[in-house]
Phi, psi and omega in degrees: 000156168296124188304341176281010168197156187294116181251154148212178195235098229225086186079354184100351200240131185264143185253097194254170192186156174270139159302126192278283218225143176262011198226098207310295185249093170316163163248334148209095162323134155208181190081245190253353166277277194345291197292359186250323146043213146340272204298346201254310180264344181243002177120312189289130179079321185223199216271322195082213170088359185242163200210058187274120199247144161257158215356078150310134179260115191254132151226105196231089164091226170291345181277188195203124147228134153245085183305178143306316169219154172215151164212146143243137181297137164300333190302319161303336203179075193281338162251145183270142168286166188244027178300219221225350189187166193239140168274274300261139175275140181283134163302337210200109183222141225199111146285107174298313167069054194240007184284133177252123165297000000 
């Protein structure tokens, strides 16, 4: 795919769509990655203890998702990996649905 957009595999059937953000960990997030962050993955403000991404490339059973945010608890997934895509199903995932044709 083209960089500016997304496939994922759904059931068997491929899905396509444009990319919100291209880089899994900002370097300075903002919006709704910025408030989940701070306080969850880095600590500040909040319990910390998370691993929060942004379009992760998931592959799980047969499917391909790239949610918008993922957090996984670190007591699950305690280093984050550095392949190219993650098994680990995420505890928490989140679509903004911020996308404009």
């Amino acid at each position: 795919m083209p960089d500016h957009l997304v496939a994922e595999i759904i059931d068997g059937e491929l899905y396509i769509r444009r990319r919100g953000r291209r880089c899994r960990r900002p370097s300075r997030p903002g919006g709704l990655s910025a408030d989940l962050i701070n306080p969850f993955d880095r600590g500040r403000g909040g319990p910390g203890g998370w691993w929060i991404l942004v379009e992760p490339e998931l592959h799980l059973a047969q499917d391909v998702l790239v949610p918008d945010l993922a957090g996984w608890r670190r007591a699950r997934m305690p280093d984050l990996p550095r392949g190219a895509f993650l098994e680990l199903a995420p505890d928490w995932v989140c679509e903004t649905d911020l996308a404009v044709d």
